[in-house]
C-alpha positions as CSV (number, residue, x, y, z in Angstrom):
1,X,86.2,115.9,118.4
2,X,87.7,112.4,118.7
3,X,87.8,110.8,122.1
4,X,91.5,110.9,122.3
5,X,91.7,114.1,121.7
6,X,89.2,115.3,124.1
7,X,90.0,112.9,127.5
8,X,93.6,114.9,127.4
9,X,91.6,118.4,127.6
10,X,94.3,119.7,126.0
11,X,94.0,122.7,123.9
12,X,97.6,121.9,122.9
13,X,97.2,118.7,121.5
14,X,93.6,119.8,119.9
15,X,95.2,121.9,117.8
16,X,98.1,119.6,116.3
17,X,95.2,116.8,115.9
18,X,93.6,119.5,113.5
19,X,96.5,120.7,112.0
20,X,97.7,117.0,110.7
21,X,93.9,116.5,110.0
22,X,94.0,119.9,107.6
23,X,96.9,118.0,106.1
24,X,95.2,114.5,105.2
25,X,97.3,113.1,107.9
26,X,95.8,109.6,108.3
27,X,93.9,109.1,111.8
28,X,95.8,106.5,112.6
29,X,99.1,108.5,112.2
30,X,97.5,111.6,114.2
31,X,97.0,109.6,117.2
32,X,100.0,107.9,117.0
33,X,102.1,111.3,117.3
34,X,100.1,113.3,119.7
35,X,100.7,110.1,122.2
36,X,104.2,110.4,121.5
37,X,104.1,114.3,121.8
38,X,102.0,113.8,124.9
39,X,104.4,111.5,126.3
40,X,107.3,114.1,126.0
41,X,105.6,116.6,127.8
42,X,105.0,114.1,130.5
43,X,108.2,113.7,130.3
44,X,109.7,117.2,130.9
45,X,106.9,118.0,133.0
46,X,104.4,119.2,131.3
47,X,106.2,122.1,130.3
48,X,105.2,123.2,126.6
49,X,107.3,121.7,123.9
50,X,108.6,125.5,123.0
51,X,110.4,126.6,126.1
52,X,112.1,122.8,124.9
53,X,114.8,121.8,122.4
54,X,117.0,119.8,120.4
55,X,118.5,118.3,124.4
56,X,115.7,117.5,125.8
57,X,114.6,115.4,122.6
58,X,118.0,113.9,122.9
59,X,117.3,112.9,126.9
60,X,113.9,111.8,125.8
61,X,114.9,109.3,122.8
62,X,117.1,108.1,125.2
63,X,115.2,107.7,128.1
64,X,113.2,105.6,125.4
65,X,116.1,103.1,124.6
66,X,117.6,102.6,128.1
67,X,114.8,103.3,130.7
68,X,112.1,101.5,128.8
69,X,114.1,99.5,126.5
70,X,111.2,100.1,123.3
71,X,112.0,98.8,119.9
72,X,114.3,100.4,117.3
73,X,110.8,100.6,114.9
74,X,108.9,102.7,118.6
75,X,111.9,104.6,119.3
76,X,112.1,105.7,115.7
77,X,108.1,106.8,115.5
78,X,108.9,108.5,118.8
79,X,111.3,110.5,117.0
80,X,109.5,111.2,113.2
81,X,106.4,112.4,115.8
82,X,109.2,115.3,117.4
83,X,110.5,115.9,114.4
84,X,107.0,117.0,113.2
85,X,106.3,118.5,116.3
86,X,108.8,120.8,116.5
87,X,109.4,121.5,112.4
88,X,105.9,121.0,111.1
89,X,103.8,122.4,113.7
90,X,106.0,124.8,115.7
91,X,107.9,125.6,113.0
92,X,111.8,125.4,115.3
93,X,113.3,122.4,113.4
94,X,115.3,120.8,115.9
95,X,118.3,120.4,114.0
96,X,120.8,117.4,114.3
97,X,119.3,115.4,117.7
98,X,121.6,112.1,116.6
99,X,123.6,112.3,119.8
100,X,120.3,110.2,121.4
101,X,121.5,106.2,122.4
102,X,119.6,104.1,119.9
103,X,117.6,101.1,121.2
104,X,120.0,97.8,119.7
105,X,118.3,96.6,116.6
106,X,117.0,93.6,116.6
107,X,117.1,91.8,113.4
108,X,112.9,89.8,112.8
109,X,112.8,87.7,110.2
110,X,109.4,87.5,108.3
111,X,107.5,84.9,108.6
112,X,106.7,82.9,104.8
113,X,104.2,80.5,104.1
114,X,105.0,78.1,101.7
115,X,102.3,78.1,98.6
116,X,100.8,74.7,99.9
117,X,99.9,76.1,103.4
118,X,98.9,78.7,101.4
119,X,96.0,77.3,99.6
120,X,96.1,75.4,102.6
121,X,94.7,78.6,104.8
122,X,92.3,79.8,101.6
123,X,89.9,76.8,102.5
124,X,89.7,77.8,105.8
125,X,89.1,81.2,104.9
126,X,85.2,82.0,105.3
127,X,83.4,82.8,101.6
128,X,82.6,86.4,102.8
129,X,86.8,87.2,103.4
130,X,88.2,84.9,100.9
131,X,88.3,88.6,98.3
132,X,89.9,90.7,100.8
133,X,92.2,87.6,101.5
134,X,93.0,86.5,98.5
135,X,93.9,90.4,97.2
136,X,96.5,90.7,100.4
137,X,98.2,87.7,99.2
138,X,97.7,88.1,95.3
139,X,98.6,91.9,95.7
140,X,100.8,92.1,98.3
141,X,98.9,94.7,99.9
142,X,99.7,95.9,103.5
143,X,96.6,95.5,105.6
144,X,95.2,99.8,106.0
145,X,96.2,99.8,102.4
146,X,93.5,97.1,101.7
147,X,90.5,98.5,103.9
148,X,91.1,102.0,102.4
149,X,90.9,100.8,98.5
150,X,87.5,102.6,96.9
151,X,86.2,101.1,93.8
152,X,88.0,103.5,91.7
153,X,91.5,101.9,92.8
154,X,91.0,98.8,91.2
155,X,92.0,98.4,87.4
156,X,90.1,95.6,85.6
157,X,91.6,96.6,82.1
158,X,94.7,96.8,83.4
159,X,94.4,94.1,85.9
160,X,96.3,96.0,88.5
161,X,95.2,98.0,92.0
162,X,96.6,101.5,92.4
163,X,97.4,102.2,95.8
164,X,97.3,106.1,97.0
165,X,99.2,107.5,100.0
166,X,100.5,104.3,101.1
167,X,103.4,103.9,103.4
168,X,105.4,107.0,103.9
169,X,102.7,109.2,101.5
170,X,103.5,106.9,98.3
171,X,101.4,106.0,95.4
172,X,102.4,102.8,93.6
173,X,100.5,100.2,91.2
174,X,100.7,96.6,92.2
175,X,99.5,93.4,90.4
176,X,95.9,92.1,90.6
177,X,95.3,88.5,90.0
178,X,92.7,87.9,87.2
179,X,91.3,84.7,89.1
180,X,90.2,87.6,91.5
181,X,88.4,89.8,88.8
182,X,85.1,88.2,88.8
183,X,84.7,88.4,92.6
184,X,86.2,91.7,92.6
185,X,82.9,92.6,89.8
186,X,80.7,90.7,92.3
187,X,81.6,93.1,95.5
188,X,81.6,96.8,93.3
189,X,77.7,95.3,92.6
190,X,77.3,95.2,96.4
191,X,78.8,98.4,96.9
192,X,76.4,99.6,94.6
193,X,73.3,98.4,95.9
194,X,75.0,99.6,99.4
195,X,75.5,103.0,97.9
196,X,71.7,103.5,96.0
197,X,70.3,102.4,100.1
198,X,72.4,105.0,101.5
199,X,71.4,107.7,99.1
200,X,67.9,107.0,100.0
201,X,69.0,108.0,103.8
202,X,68.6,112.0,103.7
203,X,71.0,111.9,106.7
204,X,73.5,110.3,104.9
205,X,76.4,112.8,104.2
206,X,78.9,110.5,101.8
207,X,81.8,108.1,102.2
208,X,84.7,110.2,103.8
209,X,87.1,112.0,102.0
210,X,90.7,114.0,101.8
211,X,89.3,117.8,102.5
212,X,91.1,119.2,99.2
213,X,89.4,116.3,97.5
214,X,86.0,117.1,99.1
215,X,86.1,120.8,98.4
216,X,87.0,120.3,95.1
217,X,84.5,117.6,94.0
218,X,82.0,118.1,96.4
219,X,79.3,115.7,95.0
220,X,82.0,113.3,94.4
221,X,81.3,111.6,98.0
222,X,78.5,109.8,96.6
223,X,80.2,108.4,93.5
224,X,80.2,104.7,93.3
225,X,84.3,105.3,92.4
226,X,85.0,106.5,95.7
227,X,83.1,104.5,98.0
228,X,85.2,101.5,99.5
229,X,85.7,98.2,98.0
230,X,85.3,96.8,101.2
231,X,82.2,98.7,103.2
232,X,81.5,98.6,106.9
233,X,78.1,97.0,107.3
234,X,76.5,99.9,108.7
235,X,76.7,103.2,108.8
236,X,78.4,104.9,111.4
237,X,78.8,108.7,113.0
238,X,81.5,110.4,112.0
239,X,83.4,111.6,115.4
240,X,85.3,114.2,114.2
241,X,82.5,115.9,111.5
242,X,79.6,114.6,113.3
243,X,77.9,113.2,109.9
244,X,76.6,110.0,109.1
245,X,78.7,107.9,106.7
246,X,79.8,104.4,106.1
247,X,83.0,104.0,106.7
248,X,85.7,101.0,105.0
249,X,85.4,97.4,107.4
250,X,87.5,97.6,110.6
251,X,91.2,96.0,109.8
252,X,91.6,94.1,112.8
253,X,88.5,91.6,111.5
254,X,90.8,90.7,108.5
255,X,94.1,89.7,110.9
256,X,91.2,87.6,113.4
257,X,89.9,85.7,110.2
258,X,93.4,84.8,109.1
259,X,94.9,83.8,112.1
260,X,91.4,81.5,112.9
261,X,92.2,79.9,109.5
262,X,95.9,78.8,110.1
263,X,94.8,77.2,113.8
264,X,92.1,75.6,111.5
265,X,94.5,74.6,108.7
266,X,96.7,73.1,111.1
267,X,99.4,75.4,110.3
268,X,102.0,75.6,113.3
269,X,103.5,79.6,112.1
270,X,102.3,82.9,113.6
271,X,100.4,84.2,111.4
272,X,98.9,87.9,110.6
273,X,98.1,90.1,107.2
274,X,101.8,91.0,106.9
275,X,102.8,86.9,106.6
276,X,100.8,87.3,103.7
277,X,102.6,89.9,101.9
278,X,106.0,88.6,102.9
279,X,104.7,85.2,101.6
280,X,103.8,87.2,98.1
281,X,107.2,88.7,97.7
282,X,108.7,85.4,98.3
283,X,107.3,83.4,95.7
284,X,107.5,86.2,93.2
285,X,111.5,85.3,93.7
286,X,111.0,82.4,93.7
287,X,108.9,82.4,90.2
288,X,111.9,84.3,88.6
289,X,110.5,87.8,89.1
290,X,113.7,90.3,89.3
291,X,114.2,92.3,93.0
292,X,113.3,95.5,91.4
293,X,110.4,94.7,90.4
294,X,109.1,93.0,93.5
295,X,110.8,96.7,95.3
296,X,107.9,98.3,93.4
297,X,105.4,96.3,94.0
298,X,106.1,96.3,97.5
299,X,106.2,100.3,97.8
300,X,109.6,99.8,99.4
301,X,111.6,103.0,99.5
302,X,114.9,101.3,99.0
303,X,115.7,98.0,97.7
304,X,117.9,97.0,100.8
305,X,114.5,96.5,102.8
306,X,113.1,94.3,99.6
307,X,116.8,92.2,99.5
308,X,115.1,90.8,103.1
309,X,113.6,87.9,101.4
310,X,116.1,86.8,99.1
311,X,118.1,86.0,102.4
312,X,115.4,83.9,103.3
313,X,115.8,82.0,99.7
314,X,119.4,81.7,100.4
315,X,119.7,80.3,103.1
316,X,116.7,77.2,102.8
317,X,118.1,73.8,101.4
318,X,117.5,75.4,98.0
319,X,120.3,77.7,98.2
320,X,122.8,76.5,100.5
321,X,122.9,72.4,101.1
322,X,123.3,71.0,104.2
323,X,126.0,68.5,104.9
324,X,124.2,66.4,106.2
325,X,123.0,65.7,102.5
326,X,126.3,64.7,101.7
327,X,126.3,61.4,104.1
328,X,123.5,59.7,102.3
């Protein structure tokens, strides 16, 4: 059992952290809700979730908002996490719970890179990183969606990257840059000679996978297709089965290498894996590529949160002209 399962000693939460796990809830995703769940049952001391209701969700989601003043994105994972709780798990839907006072929204605009600081960044980008890199730009991948591609994801034919059970559960295809393929042939030759060392490990119980998935093809774990692109360097214990496996490299390296490489490229903008992705829907726009399309490549559930960067076109010297141009 995980650690932050067991420091709570709580047969409560135990349970729901095996209940989403049954349901190839990702691990991230399972800890984020039980510390929300947790939190609630702080909140209404400690009392257990079903002698609670649809009113004490309401005074907790608005505790949230005016006590401790969270985010509009916190408040709403607070409330996905009840929801689940309480119609998932418990099986008591809650019902309508809108009467809760919403935290103000607070409109963020993404950061963009221009395509200079762009290549700018890539030759600050060690060798080693420049593939992951280079697919979160040339891809638009998010950055779990990236360390969780196995070798079977990516499409040479097709020149394109399926992504499975990205954000929100959804499957999409996105665009793979053919610059990118011979490196990408390079690293599935590594994983290879990575996977034929493991095999050789009688301990070694096979790259992690979906239960259903692993019931079904049970030798499958030890397929080159389903190991990931992008390996951990060594092998590693899994916590919650207690077998040895190598697991996909830890996301947070990926956001330290690219914010080292803008302070190195002398780039003045906060940079993270997400500027990347905003940076690729941008210049798809700006290449003539119709909203739609970009939607989809995105994963975006609804085109309103894709419509986002054409603002940002809009509004830049190429789409509304200052007046100051006019004096000169």
């Amino acid at each position: 059992m995980i650690s932050f399962i067991s420091m709570y000693k709580s047969p409560f939460l135990t349970e729901i952290y095996e209940f989403m796990l049954a349901r190839g809830y990702s691990k991230r995703t399972i800890r984020t809700y039980i510390s929300w769940i947790r939190d609630f049952i702080v909140f209404n001391d400690k009392q257990h979730p079903d002698k609670l209701g649809k009113n004490e969700v309401v005074a907790y989601l608005t505790y949230l908002a005016v006590q401790r003043t969270v985010a509009p994105s916190t408040q709403s994972i607070a409330l996905n996490a009840l929801v689940f709780l309480y119609g998932k798990f418990l099986g008591m839907p809650l019902g309508d719970v809108s009467a809760f006072t919403r935290t103000k929204k607070r409109v963020k605009l993404p950061v963009v890179l221009t395509q200079d600081e762009v290549r700018r960044l890539f030759e600050h980008v060690p060798a080693f990183y420049k593939l992951p890199v280079g697919i979160l730009y040339g891809s638009g991948l998010r950055r779990m969606e990236l360390v969780r591609l196995r070798v079977q994801d990516v499409d040479l034919d097709m020149k394109q990257i399926r992504v499975w059970n990205g954000k929100g559960f959804k499957h999409r295809f996105t665009t793979l840059a053919v610059e990118l393929l011979p490196a990408i042939e390079r690293q599935i030759m590594r994983v290879k000679v990575c996977l034929a060392e493991d095999l050789e490990n009688p301990d070694y119980a096979g790259v992690w996978m979906p239960h259903a998935l692993e019931r079904k093809f049970s030798s499958a774990n030890k397929s080159l297709g389903w190991q990931y692109l992008f390996p951990a360097t060594r092998l590693s214990v899994d916590p919650h089965s207690g077998r040895l496996r190598r697991h996909h490299i830890d996301e947070s390296v990926i956001n330290k290498v690219i914010k080292k490489a803008g302070r190195d490229a002398g780039i003045g903008k906060t940079i993270s894996c997400h500027t990347l992705r905003h940076s690729f829907a941008t210049h798809l726009l700006q290449s003539g590529v119709d909203i739609r399309t970009v939607q989809q490549q995105l994963g975006h559930a609804d085109v309103k949160t894709t419509e986002i960067y054409t603002h940002i076109l809009k509004q830049g010297a190429d789409g509304v002209k200052s007046p100051l141009s006019q004096l000169f």
